[in-house]
TILO-462955 format. One line per 2 residues: number of its first residue (from 1); their letters; for each residue x, y, z of C-alpha. Coordinates in Angstrom, 3 decimals. Layout:
BEGIN
NUM> A> X Y Z ~ ...
% end
This chain:
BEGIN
1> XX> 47.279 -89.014 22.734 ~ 46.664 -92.230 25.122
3> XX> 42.891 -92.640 25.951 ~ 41.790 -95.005 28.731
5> XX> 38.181 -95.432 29.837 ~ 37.897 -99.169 30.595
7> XX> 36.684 -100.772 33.727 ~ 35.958 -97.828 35.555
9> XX> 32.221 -98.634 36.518 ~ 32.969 -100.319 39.927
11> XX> 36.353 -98.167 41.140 ~ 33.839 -94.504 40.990
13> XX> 31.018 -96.261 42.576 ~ 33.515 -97.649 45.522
15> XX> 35.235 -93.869 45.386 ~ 32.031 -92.641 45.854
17> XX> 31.042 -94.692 48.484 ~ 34.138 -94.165 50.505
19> XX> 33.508 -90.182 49.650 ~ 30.250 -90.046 50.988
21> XX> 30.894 -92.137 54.305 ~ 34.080 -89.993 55.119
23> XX> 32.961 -86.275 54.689 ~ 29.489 -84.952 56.390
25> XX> 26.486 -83.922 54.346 ~ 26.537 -80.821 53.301
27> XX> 29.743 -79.539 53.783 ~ 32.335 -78.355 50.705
29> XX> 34.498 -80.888 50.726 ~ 31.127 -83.615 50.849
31> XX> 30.483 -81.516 47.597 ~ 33.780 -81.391 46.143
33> XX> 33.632 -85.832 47.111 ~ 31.115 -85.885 44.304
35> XX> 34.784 -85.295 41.928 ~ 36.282 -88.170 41.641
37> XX> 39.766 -89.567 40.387 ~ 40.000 -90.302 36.618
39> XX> 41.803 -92.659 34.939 ~ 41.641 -90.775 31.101
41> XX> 45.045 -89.923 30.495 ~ 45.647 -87.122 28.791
43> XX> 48.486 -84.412 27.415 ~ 46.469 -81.376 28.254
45> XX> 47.036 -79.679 25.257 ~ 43.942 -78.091 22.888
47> XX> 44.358 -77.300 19.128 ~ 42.539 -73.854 18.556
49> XX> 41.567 -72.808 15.238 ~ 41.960 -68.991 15.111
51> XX> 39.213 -68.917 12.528 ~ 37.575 -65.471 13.789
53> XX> 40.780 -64.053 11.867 ~ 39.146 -64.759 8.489
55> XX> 42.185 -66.117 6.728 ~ 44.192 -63.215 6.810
57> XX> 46.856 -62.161 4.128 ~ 49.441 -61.326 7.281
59> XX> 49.672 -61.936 10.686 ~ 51.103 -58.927 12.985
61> XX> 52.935 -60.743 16.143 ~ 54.313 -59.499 19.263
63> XX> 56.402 -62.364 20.802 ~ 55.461 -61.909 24.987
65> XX> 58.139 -64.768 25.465 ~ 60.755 -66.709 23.853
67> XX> 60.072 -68.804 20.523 ~ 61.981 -70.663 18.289
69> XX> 60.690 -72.108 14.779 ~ 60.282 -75.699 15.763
71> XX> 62.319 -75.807 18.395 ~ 65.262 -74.869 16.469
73> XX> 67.615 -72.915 18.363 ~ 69.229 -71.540 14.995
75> XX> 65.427 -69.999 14.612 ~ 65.319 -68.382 17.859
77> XX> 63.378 -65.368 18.950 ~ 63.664 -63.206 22.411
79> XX> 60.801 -61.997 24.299 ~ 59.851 -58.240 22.904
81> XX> 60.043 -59.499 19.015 ~ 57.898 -58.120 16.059
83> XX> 57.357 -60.949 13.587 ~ 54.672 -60.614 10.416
85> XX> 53.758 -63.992 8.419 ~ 52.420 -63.175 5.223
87> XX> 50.668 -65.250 2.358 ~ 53.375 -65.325 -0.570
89> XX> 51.337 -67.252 -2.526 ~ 52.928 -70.062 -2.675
91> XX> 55.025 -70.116 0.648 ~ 54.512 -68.480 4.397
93> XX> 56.994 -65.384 4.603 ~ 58.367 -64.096 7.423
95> XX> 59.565 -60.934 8.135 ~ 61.950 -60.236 11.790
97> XX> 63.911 -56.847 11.748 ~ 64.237 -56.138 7.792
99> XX> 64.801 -59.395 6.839 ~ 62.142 -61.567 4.346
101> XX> 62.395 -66.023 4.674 ~ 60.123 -67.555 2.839
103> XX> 59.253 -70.783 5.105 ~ 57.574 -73.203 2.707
105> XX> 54.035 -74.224 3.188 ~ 53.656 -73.976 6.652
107> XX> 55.579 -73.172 9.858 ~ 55.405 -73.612 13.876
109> XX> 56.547 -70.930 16.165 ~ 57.257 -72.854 19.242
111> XX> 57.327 -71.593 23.067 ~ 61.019 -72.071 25.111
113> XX> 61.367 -71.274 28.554 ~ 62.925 -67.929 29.740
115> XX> 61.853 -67.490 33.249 ~ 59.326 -65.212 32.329
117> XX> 55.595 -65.121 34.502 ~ 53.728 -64.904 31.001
119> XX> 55.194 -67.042 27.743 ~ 53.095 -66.428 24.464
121> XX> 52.705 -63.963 21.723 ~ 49.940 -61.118 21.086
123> XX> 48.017 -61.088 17.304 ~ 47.272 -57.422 16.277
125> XX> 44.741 -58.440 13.675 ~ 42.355 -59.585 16.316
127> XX> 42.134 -56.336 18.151 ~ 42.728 -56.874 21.542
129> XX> 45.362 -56.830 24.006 ~ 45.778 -60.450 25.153
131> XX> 48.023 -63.336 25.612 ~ 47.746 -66.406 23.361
133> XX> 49.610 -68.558 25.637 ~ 50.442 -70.884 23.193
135> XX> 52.418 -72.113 20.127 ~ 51.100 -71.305 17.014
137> XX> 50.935 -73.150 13.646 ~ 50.522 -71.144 10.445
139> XX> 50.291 -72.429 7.090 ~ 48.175 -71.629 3.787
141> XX> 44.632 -71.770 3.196 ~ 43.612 -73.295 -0.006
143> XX> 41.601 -70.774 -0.339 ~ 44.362 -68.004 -0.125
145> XX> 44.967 -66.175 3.275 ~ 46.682 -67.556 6.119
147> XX> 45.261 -70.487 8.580 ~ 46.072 -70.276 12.385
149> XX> 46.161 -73.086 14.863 ~ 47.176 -72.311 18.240
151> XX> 48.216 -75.391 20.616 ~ 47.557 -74.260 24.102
153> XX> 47.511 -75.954 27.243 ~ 43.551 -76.316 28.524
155> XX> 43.816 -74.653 31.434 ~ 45.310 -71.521 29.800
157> XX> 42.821 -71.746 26.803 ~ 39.576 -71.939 29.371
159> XX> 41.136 -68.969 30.826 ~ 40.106 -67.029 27.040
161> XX> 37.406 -68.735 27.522 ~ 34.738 -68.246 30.277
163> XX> 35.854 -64.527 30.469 ~ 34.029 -64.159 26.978
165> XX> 31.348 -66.747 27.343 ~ 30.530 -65.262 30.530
167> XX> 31.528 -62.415 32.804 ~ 34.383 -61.671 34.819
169> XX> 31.921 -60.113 37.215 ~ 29.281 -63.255 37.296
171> XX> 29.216 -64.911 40.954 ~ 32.189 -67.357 41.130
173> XX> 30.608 -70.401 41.182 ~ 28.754 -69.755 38.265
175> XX> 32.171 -69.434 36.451 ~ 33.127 -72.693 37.930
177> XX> 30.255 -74.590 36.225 ~ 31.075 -72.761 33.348
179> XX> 34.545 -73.516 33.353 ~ 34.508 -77.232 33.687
181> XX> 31.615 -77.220 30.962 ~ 33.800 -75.663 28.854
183> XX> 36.695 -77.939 29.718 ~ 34.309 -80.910 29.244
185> XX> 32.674 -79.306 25.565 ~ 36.647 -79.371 24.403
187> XX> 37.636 -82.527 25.553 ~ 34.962 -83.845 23.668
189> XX> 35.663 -82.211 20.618 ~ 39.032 -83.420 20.971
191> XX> 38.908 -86.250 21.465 ~ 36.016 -86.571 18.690
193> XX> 38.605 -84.318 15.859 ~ 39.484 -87.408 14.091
195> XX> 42.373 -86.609 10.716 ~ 41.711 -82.738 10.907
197> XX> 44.345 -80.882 12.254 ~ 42.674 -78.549 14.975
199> XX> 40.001 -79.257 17.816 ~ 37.836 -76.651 17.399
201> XX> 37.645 -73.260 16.422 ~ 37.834 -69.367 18.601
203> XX> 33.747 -69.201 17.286 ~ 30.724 -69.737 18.191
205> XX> 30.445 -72.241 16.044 ~ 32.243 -74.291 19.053
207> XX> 33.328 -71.413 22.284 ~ 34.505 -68.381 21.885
209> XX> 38.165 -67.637 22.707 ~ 39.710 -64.645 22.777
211> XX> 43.386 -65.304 24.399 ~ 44.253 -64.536 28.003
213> XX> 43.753 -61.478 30.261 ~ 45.612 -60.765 33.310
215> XX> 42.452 -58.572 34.626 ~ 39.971 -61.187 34.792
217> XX> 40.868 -62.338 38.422 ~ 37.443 -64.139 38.686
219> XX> 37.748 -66.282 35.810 ~ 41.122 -67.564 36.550
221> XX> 40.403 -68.290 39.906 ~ 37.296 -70.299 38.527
223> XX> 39.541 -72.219 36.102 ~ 42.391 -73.042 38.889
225> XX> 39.744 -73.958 40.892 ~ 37.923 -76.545 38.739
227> XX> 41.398 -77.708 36.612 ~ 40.932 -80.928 35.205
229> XX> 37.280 -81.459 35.948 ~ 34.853 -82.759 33.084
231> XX> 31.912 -84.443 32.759 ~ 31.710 -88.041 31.514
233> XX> 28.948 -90.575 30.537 ~ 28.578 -93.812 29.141
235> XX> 32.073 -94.154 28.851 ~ 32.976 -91.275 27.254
237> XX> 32.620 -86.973 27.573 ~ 29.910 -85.931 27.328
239> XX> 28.774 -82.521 25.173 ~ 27.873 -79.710 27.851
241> XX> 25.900 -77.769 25.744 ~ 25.385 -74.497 27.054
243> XX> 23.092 -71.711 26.244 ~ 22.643 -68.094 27.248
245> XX> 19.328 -68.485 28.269 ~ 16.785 -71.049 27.908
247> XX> 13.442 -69.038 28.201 ~ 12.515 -71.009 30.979
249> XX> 12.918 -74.984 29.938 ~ 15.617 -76.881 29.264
251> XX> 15.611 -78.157 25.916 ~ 16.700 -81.467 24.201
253> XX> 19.114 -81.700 21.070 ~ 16.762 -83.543 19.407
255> XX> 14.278 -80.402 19.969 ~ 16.124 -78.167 18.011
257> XX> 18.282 -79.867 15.431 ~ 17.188 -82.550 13.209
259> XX> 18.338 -85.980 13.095 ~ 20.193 -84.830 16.748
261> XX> 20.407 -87.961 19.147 ~ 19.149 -87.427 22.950
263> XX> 21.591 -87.889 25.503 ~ 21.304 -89.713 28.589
265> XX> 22.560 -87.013 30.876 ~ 20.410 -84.131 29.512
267> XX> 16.473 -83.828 30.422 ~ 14.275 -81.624 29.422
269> XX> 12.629 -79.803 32.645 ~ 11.328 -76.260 33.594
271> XX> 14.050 -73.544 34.593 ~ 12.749 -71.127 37.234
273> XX> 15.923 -70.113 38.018 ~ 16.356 -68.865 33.923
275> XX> 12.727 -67.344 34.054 ~ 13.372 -65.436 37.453
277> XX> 16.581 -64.357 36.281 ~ 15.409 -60.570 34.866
279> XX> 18.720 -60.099 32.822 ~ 17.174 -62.928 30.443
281> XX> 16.421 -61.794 26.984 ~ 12.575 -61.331 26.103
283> XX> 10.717 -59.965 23.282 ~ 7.354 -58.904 23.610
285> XX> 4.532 -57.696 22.166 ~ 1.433 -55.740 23.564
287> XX> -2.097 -55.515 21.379 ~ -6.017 -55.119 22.538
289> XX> -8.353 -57.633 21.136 ~ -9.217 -55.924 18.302
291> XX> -5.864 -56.080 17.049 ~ -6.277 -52.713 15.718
293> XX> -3.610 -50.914 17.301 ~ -1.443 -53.850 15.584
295> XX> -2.227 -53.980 11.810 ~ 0.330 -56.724 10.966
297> XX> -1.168 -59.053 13.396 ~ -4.134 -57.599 11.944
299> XX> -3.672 -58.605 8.587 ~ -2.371 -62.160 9.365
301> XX> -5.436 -62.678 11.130 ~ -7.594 -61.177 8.402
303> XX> -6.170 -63.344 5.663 ~ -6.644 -66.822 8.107
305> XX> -9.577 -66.019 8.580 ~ -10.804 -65.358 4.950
307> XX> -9.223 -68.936 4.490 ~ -11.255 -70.432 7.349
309> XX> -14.562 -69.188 5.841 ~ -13.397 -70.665 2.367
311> XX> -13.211 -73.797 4.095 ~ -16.541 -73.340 5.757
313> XX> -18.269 -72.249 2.614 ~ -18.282 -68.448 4.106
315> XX> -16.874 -66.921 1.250 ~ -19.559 -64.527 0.637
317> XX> -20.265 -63.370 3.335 ~ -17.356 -61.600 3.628
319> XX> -16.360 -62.365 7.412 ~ -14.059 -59.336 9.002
321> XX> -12.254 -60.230 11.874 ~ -13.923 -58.512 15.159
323> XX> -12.291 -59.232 18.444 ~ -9.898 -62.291 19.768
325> XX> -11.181 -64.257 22.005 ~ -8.265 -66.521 23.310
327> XX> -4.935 -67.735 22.452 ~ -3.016 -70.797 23.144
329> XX> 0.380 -72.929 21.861 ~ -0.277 -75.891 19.724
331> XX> 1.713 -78.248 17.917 ~ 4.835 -78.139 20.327
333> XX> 8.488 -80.191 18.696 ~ 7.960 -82.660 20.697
335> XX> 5.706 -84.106 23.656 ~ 5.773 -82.137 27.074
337> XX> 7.989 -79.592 25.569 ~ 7.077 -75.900 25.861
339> XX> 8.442 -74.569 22.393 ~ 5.467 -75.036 20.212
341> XX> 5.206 -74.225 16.298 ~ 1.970 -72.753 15.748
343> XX> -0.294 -69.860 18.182 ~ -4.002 -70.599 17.652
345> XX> -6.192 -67.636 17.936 ~ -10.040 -68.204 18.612
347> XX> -11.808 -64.970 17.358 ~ -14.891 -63.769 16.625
349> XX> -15.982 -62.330 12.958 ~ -18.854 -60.452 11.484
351> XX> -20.505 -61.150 8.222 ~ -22.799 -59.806 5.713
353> XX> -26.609 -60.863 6.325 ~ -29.555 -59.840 4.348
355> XX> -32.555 -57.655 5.677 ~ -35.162 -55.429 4.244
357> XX> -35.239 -51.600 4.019 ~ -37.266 -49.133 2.022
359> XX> -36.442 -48.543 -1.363 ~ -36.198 -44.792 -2.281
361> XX> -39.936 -44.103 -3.558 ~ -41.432 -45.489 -0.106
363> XX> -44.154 -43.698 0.937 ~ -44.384 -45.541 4.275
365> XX> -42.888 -43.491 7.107 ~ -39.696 -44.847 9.019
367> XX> -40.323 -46.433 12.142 ~ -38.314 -46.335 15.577
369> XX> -37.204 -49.456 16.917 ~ -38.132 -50.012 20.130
371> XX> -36.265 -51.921 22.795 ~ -38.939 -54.906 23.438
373> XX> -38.937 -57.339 21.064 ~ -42.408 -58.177 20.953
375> XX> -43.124 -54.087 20.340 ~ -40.605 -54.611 17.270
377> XX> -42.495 -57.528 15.757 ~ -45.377 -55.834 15.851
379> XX> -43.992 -52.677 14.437 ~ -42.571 -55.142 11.670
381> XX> -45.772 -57.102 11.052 ~ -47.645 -53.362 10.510
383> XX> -45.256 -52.558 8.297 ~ -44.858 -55.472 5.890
385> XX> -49.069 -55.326 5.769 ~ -48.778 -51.635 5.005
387> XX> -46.423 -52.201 2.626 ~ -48.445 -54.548 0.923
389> XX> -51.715 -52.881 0.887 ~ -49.964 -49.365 -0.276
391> XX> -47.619 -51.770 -3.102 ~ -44.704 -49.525 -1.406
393> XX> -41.871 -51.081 -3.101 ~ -38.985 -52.636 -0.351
395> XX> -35.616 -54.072 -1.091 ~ -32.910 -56.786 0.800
397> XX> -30.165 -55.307 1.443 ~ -26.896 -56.637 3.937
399> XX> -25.943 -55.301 6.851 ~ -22.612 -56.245 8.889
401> XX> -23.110 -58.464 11.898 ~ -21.576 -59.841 14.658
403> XX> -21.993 -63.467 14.594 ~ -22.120 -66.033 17.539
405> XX> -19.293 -68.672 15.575 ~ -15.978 -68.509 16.637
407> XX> -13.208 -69.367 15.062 ~ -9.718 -70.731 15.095
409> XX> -6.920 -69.095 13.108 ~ -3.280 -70.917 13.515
411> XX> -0.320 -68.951 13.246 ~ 3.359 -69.968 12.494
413> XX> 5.352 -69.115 15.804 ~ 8.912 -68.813 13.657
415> XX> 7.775 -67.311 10.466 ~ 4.385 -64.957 10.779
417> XX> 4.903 -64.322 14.694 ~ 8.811 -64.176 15.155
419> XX> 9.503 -62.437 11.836 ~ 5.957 -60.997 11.149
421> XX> 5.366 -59.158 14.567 ~ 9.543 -58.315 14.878
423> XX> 10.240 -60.724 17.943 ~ 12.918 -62.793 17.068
425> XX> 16.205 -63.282 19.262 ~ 18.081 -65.904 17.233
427> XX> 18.896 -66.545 13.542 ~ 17.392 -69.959 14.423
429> XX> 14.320 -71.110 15.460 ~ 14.987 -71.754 19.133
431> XX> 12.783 -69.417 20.770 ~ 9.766 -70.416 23.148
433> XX> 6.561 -69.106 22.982 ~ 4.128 -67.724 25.498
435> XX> 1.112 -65.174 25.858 ~ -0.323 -63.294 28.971
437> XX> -3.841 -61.916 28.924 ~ -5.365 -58.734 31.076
439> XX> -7.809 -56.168 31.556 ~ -6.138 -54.083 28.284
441> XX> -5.921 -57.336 25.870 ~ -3.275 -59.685 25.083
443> XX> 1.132 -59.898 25.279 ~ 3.091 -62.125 23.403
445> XX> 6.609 -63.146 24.877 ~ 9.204 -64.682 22.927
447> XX> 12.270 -66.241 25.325 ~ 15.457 -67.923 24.803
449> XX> 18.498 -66.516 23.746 ~ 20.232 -69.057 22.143
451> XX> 19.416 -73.039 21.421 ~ 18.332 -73.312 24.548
453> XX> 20.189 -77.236 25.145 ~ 22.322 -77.982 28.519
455> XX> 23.092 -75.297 30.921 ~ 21.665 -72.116 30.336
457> XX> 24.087 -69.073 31.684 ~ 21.448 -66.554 33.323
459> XX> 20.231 -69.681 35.139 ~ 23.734 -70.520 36.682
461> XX> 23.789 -66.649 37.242 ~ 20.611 -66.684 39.139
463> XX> 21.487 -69.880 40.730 ~ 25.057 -69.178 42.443
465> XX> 23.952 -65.446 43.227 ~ 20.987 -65.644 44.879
467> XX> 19.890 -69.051 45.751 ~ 23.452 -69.644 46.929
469> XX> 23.792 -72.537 45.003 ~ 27.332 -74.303 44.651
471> XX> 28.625 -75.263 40.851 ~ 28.108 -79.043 41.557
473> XX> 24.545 -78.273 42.055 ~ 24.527 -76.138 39.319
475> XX> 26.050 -78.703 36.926 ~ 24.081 -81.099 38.454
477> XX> 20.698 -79.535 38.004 ~ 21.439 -78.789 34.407
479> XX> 23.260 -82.232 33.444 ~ 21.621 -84.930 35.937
481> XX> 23.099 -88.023 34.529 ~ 26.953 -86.698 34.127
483> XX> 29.118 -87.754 35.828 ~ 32.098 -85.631 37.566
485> XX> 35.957 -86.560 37.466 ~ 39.608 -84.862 37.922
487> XX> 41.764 -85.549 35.100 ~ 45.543 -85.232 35.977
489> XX> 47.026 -83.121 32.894 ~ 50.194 -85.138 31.333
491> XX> 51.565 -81.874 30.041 ~ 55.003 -81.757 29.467
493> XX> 56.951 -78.158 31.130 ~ 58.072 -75.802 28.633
495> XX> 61.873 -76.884 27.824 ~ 64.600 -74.044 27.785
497> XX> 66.545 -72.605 24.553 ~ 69.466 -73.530 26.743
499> XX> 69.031 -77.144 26.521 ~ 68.024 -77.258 23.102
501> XX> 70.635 -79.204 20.574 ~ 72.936 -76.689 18.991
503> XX> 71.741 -75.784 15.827 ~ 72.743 -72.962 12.803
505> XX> 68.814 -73.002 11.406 ~ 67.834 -76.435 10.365
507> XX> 64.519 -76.135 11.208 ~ 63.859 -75.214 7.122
509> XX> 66.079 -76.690 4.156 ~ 67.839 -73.561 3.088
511> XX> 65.200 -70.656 3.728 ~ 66.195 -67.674 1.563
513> XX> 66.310 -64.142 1.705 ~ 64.767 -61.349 0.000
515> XX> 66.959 -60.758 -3.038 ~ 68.455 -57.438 -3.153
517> XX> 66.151 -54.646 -5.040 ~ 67.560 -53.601 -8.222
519> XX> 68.360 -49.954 -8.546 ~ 65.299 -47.789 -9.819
521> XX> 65.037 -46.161 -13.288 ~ 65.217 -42.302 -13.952
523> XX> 62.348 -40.533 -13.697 ~ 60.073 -39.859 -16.585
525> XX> 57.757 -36.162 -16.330 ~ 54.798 -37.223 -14.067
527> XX> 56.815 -39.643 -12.097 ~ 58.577 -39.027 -8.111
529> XX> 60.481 -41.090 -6.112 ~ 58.618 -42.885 -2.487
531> XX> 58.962 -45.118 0.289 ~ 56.511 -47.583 1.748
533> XX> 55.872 -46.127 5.103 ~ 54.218 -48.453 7.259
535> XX> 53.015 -48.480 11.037 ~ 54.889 -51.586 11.715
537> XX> 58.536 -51.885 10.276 ~ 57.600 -55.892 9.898
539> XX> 55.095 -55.187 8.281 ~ 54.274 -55.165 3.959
541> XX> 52.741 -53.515 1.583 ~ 50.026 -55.390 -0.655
543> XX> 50.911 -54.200 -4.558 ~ 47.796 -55.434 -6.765
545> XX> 47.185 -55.676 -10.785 ~ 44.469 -53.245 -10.822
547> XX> 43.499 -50.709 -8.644 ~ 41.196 -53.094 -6.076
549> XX> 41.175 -55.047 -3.300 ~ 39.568 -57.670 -5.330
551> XX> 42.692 -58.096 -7.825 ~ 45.372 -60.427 -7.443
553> XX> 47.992 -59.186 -5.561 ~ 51.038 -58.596 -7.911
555> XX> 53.936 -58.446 -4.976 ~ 54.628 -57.492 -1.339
557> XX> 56.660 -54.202 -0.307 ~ 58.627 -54.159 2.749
559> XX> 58.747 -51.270 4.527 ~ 61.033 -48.143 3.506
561> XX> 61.223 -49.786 0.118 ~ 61.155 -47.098 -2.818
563> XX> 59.055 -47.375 -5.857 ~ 58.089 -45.173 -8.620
565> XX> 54.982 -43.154 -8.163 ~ 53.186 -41.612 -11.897
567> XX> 49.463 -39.851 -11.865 ~ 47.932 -38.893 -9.831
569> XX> 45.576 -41.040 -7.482 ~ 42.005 -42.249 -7.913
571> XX> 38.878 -41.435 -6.395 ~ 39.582 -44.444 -3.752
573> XX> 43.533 -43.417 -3.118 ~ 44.747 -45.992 -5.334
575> XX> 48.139 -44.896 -7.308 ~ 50.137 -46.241 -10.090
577> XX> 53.613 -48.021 -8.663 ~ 56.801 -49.218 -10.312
579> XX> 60.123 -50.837 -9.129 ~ 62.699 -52.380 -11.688
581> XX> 60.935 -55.575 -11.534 ~ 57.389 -54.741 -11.779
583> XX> 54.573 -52.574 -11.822 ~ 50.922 -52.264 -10.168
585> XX> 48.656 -50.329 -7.989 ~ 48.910 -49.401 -4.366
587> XX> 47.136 -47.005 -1.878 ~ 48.459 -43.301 -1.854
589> XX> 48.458 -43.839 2.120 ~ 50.715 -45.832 2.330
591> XX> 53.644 -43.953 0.580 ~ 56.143 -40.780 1.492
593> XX> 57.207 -38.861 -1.406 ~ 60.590 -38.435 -0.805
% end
């Protein structure tokens, strides 16, 4: 892979210049002038991970175009062909119409030419219908299982891309600026890979890619429409992070992930366009100020508060939390942001106090309080000297009361409020925080769906379908310092099977065959005769030492091979199995007595 930056400073800003004088504000094409030429040379071509498969023990394929194993003509395949790879423990096995190679370590299934509109190969274990337009590496996991690694072109893998990140049905220049962040987000990661021997991976955990569909008109007019755009700075890609939604602000890297460097193109800045947006994720809670009709708020407030008076020297007087007062954010990540860490509450509190009432012998008659003060401070006065001059005995007792402190009890916003109170949207601890008062009490909101960094999707939504805004002005809004540029994809063309070297199978030093099965034994009472009847006839059956998924697996059946069958099966289907060679365990299911 060639990479060439350099000296590129003073050819965009004269571009530019020549752009802007030449095309009238305003216009599309004054817009699209904003793209300019690049000079990164590039092959075009992204190495996918297929990680979402979880290492599988065999890979189902359905070849939707012609393939060859490493561009071997003697290891050819027509369009239409069923093909399983399976772990063999120490090799990669395939199996094509009955017949088992065993491929060494690894092998490449590479795309030829046939004429056909769509050239690529369909993966049952992943569940869907679509086209991984690409060829596709498979070798062993050290771990056991299989590894996948599909190298695709990147206009065909953004194509599996924004139709999952986003929706096929979003407003089209919202998939725009999703596409070329996408495009930009791999680039970098390419271009960043270093020894390993993939890009990035089909997750989350980089995008998510899920192969290409036909249906999705949208995206793939989004994709053709952007192809080869990206986003540079500072002499180099930059990362378009992108986010679901960002609650309202735009967030820094170094606001959510420790140790994470700032970057020159991102800023953090309010997002009305995310806020407005109402198909952005919020979790709320409603309570009055009591908090009664919430008792785990309740109790979190209870238990600060009990520490506050410990603090004050309150203890006994037992303060009870009455009614809250106010709340506000504190302590936000970092200056001017919006995603704070604590919620304080300002409440008030009653407490224990001491007064005087008649012990049970009194022989003074209760008196009625009256409204006036003065009245009851006379009333009190008679009474204390009638007391007195009777020697009725009186006692101090306490009596709750409401008193005139306030005070402040701080609450953690990502463990007692977002796991507490049930509010949380993300496994992380991305979410912002806000609170809306009225007439009935208090509502707390938590936002952001997602970390919240870069673009955030419902914004671009909200953007391009009802403000009318353009993806440049999306992109630029949410990435202000990047800069926009056409790459011109050095991607070689597919090259025919015709005018690939003659060849009898080279492509592996002398792969072998499955050796013939050795006639079964008789019967013994107890024991039948079965085949392996599976849905695919490429397909194999898993036979394990013991009867669980968790033991070893002992050997691999190919389909319509007989075995032995003795017992009866377990609880979980799992039967006893025998050939000449071996014996172990394999599901009941799977077999036709014959």
């Amino acid at each position: 892979m060639r990479r060439k930056f350099g000296l590129r400073l003073c050819a965009l800003a004269l571009v530019l210049a020549l752009c802007a004088a030449a095309l009238p504000a305003g216009a599309e094409d004054a817009a699209e002038a904003a793209i300019v030429p690049s000079g990164i040379e590039d092959d075009g071509v992204v190495r996918v991970y297929l990680k979402s498969l979880n290492a599988p023990e065999q890979l189902t394929l359905t070849l939707d175009g012609c393939y060859t194993v490493e561009h071997d003509a003697g290891f050819r395949f027509a369009r239409g062909t069923h093909i399983a790879l399976t772990d063999g423990g120490d090799s990669v096995w395939l199996t094509v119409g009955g017949l088992t190679l065993d491929m060494g370590a690894s092998l490449t299934l590479t795309r030829q030419y046939d004429g056909g509109e769509e050239n690529g190969l369909r993966i049952a274990e992943t569940g869907r219908d679509t086209l991984y337009a690409g060829d596709l590496r498979v070798r062993l996991e050290e771990g056991g299982g299989l590894c996948a690694v599909l190298e695709i072109n990147m206009e065909d893998y953004l194509c599996g891309v924004v139709a999952y990140e986003m929706s096929d049905s979003w407003p089209l220049e919202a998939l725009k600026a999703q596409a070329v962040a996408a495009r930009t987000y791999a680039m970098q990661r390419k271009w960043s890979a270093g020894d390993r021997d993939y890009d990035l991976v089909d997750t989350t955990a980089d995008q998510v890619f899920r192969g290409y569909n036909a249906e999705y008109v949208n995206v793939i007019e989004a994709v053709k429409a952007t192809e080869g755009v990206v986003g540079t700075w500072n002499g180099g890609f930059a990362t378009c992070y992108y986010t679901a939604s960002n609650g309202g602000e735009v967030a820094l890297p170094a606001d959510v992930w420790k140790n994470a460097e700032d970057c020159g193109y991102l800023a953090r800045k309010d997002d009305p366009y995310d806020l407005e947006n109402p198909n952005s994720m919020v979790s709320s809670v409603s309570f009055t100020p009591g908090a009664g009709d919430l008792p785990e708020l309740q109790e979190m407030l209870q238990e600060g508060l009990e520490a506050a008076a410990a603090e004050a020297d309150l203890e006994a007087k037992g303060l009870e939390l009455e009614e809250i007062l106010s709340i506000e954010s504190v302590e936000p990540v970092a200056e001017g942001s919006r995603m704070c860490r604590k919620l304080r509450f300002t409440v008030t509190a009653s407490a224990l106090e001491p007064v005087f009432a008649a012990a049970e012998d009194d022989v003074g008659a209760p008196r009625v309080p009256d409204e006036r003060a003065s009245a009851n401070l006379a009333l009190a006065a008679i009474d204390l000297l009638r007391r007195l001059a009777e020697q009725s005995p009186f006692v101090e007792v306490k009596e709750r009361k409401v008193l005139k402190q306030t005070f402040d009890v701080d609450l953690d916003v990502f463990g007692q409020i977002k796991d507490g109170l049930g509010l949380a949207l993300n496994g992380g601890d991305y979410e912002v925080v806000s609170v809306r008062e009225d007439v009935f009490g208090f509502t707390i909101e938590m936002r952001r769906f997602g970390h919240g960094v870069g673009m955030s999707q419902r914004g671009a939504q909200r953007m391009a379908g009802v403000e009318g805004m353009d993806y440049i002005e999306i992109l630029n809004f949410y990435y202000p310092g990047m800069t926009l540029e056409r790459i011109e994809w050095d991607a070689p063309a597919l090259q025919a099977l015709s005018a690939l070297p003659d060849s009898v199978g080279r492509a592996r030093p002398e792969p072998t065959p499955t050796p013939t099965p050795a006639p079964l034994p008789e019967l013994k009472d107890g024991e039948y005769y079965a085949r392996v009847t599976l849905g695919d006839a490429s397909s194999s059956m898993n036979v394990r030492q013991s009867p669980t998924t968790q033991s070893p697996v002992v050997a691999r059946l190919a389909n319509g091979r007989r075995v032995i069958v003795s017992g009866e099966p377990d609880g979980d289907g799992w039967v006893q199995i025998a050939t000449a060679e071996f014996s172990g365990y394999a599901k009941l299911e799977y077999l036709a007595r014959e």
